[in-house]
N, C-alpha and C positions, 0 to 999 in steps of 0.2 A: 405636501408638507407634512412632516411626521412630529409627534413631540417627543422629547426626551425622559428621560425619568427626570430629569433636573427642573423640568418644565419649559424648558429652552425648545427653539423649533430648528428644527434641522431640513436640508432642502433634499429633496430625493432624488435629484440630480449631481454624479458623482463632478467634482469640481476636475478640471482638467489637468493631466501632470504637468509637472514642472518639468521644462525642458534641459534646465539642469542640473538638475538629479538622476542619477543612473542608478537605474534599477538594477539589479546583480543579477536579478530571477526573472526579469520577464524575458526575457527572448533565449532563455534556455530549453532546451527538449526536454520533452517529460518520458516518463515510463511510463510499462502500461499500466502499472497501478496511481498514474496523473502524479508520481510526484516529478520533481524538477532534479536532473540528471546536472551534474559539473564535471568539468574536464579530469577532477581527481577519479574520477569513477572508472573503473575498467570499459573498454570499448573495445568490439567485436571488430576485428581486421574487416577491412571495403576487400570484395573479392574482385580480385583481376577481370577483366575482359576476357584477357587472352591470355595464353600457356606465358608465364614470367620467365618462364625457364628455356624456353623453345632456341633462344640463337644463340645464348650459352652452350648448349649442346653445338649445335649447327658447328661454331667456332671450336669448340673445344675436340672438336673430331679431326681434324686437322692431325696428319701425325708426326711424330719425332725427324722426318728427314726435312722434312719442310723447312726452306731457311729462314731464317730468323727475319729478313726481310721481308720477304714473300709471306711470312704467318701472320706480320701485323698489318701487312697493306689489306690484306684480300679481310683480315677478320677485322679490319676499320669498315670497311668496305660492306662485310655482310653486314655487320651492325648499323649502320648508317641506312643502307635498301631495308634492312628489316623496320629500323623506326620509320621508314619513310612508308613504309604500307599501312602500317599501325594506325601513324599519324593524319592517313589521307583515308583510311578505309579501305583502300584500293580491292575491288573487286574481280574476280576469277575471268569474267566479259574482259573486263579494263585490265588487264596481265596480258590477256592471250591477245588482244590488239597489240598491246608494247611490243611483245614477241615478235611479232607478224611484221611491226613497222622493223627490227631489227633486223630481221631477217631478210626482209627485202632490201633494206639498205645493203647489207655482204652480197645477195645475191645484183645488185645494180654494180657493186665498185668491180672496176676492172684496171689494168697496170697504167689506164689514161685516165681513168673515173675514181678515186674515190670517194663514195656516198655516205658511207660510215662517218671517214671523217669530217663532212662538211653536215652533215647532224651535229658532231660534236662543236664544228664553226660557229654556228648556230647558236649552241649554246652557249658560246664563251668558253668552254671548256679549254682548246687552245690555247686560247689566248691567255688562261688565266694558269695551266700548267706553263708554257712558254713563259709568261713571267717570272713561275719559283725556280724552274729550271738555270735562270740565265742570271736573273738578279745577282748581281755582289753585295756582298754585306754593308749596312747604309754609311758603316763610318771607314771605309772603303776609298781615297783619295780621289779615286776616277773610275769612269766608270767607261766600260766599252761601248760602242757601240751598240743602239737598243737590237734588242731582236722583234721578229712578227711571225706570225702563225705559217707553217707549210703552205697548207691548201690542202686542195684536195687533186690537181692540175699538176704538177710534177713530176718530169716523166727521167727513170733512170735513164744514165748513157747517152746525153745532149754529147754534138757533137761539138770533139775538142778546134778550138776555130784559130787560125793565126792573130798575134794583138793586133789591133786594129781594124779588124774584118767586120763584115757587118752579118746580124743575125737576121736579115729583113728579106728572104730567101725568096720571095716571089713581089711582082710588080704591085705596088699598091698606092695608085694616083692619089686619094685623099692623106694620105701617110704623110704625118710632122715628124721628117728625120729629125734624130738628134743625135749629136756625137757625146755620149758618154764615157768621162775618164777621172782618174782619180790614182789613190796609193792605198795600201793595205800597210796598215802601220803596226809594231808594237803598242798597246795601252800606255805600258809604262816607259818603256825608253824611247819612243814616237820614231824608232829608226824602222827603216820598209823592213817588208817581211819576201822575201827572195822563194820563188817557188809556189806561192800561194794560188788558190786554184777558186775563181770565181764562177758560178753556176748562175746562168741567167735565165729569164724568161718574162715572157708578157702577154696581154692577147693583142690580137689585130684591131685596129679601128670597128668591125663591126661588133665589138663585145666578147670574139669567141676564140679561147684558145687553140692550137692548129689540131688538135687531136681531139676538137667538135665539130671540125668544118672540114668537110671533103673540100671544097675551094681550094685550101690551105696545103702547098707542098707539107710533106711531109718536118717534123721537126725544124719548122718553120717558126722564126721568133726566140727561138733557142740556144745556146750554144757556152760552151764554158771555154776560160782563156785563163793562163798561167802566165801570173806573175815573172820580170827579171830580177835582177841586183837591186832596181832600184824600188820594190816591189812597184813600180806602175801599171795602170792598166787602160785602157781604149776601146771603143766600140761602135761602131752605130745601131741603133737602134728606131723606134715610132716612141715620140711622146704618148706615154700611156693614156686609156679614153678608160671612162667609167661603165661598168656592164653590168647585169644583172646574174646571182650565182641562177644555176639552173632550177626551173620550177620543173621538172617534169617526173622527179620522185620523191620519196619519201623526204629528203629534206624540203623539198618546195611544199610538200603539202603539212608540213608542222609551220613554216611558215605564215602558210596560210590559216590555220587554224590558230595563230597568234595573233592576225592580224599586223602581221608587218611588213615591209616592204625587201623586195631583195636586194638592194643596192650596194657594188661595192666601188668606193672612191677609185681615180687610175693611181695605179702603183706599176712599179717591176720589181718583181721577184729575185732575189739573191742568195745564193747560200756560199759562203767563204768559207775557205778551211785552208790551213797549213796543218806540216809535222810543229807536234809541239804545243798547237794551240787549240783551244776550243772554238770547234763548227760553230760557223755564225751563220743563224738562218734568218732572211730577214728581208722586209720591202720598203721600196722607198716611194711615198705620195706624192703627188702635184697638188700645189697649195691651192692650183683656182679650182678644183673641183667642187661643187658645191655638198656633194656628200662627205665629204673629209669630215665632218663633225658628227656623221650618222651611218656609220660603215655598220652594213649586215652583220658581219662577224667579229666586230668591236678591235679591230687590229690596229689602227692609227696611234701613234705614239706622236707626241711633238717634234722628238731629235730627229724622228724621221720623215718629217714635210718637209720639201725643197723643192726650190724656184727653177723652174726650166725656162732660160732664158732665151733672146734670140742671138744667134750666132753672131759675136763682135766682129769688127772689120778687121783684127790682127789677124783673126782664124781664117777670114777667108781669103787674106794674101797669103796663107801658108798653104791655099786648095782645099779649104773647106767646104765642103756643099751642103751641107745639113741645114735646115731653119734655125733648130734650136740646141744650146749647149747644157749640161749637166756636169758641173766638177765635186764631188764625192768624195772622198776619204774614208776610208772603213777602218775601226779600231780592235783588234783583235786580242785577247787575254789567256795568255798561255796559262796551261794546264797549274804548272808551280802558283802560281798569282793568284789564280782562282780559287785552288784548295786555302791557300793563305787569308786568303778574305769569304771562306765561307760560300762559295759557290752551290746553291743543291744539285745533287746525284755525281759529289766529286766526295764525298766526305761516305758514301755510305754504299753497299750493293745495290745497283738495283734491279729491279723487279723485270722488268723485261717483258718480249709478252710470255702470255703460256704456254711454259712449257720449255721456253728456252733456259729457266734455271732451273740449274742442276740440284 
């Protein structure tokens, strides 16, 4: 206790602030000569980490023949890897592993394997260009048939098969035939499409498409069939089984190093095309599969789950032998339609890979 000059006593314990009073001055920085600096005051620039200027250049080297397309994709592109190394630290060690997994992957794909592309599976990447690519614009009346990722299993030059023929090209006792048929229609005028050429494939009941299993005749499971007048189409085929994509390179061990599982739901593969129309690439699910809601490579769409039924009694007075039936309709959106509502990579150049623009 101290006295005052007034004779009054004061306590020498400062009393505690007021919680609502705001101080202007306490929690500002000081100079070095201790006074208390405010935001009016000149402030010395934070200096960069790293070169500010660095992928400015990178991009800007780019030179005048470059097409206008190809200058903004690839400089989105450098810009996007360049913040992503920034932003992760990504180290000279952790670059040259990327490298190495790359490279391995071109060096595994071969004209029955692609490895490249099933890293990109993986990633969603497919799945998610395959969406901007195909969507129509949302106020759009109707909408074609969805599409689904490639794969990496697609092999050119399936053999063209008469309608009605079966693609099941060697004996396979546990095989759930099924007769698969359907129409390839207009979007908009729903009249058949006359000449349309469907591109099929699947794997066999053990999981493996025929161009992983010596077992498997050759281009076994496969085969493409052209539409009539009435665009109809027919087939048999094995109700698809669920299999796992391959672990045994570079995409199987990112997998693993995610901790996920490979699993992809049963589908069959299809790619449609007519003159006129936009390629439709695309798979169709079997709803009992229990992966349907946890596909490895995120490709399951809703419009594209369908019921593989069992073969009705009408089919089998007309000599049907299959277990089970699949009746499908494929909707297809010609080129005029698709530029009209907005379709991506109809409205703009595109990019291609490298090297192919000019």
């Amino acid at each position: 206790m101290t006295q005052e000059p007034n004779g009054t006593s004061k306590n020498d314990t400062a009393a505690p602030p007021d919680p609502l009073v705001v101080n202007s001055s306490a929690n500002l920085p000081t100079t070095a000569n201790g006074r208390s600096s405010d935001a009016s005051e000149p402030k010395e620039p934070k200096a960069e980490k790293y070169d500010p200027h660095f992928t400015d250049n990178v991009i800007n080297a780019t030179g005048p023949k470059a097409s206008p397309r190809f200058r903004t994709v690839i400089g989105s592109l450098t810009r996007h890897l360049h913040d992503f190394c920034r932003e992760n630290e990504v180290t000279v060690e952790e670059w040259m592993g990327a490298v190495d997994f790359l490279n391995r992957s071109g060096q595994m794909s071969t004209d029955r394997r692609n490895e490249t592309q099933l890293v990109s599976d993986i990633l969603g990447i497919e799945s998610l260009v395959d969406e901007i690519t195909y969507t129509l614009a949302s106020d759009a009346p109707n909408q074609p048939t969805a599409t689904a990722i490639l794969g990496p299993f697609w092999r050119k030059d399936a053999p063209l098969r008469s309608m009605g023929d079966s693609i099941v090209r060697s004996h396979i006792p546990n095989g759930e035939h099924t007769w698969l048929h359907g129409r390839v229609l207009d979007l908009t005028t729903s009249e058949p499409i006359a000449n349309a050429e469907l591109d099929v494939w699947h794997t066999a009941p053990n999981g493996l498409y025929e161009q992983q299993d010596a077992e498997q005749p050759d281009m076994n499971l496969r085969g493409r069939f052209v539409t009539g007048a009435d665009g109809y189409f027919e087939f048999t085929c094995l109700r698809p089984t669920s299999y796992p994509i391959p672990y045994d390179g570079p995409a199987g061990e990112l997998l693993q190093k995610l901790d996920r599982h490979p699993m992809r739901p049963a589908h069959v593969h299809f790619i449609v095309s007519a003159e006129g129309y936009k390629p439709l690439v695309t798979q169709v699910f079997d709803r009992r599969d229990e992966k349907i809601g946890d596909d490895a490579v995120f490709a399951v769409k809703d419009s594209l789950v369908v019921d593989f039924v069992p073969i009705g009694e009408e089919a089998r007075r007309k000599g049907r032998t299959e277990q089970f039936e699949l009746e499908y309709d494929f909707r297809l959106v010609s080129f005029e339609e698709a530029k009209a509502n907005g379709m991506a990579g109809l409205q703009q150049e595109s990019v291609g890979a490298v090297g192919a623009v000019s």
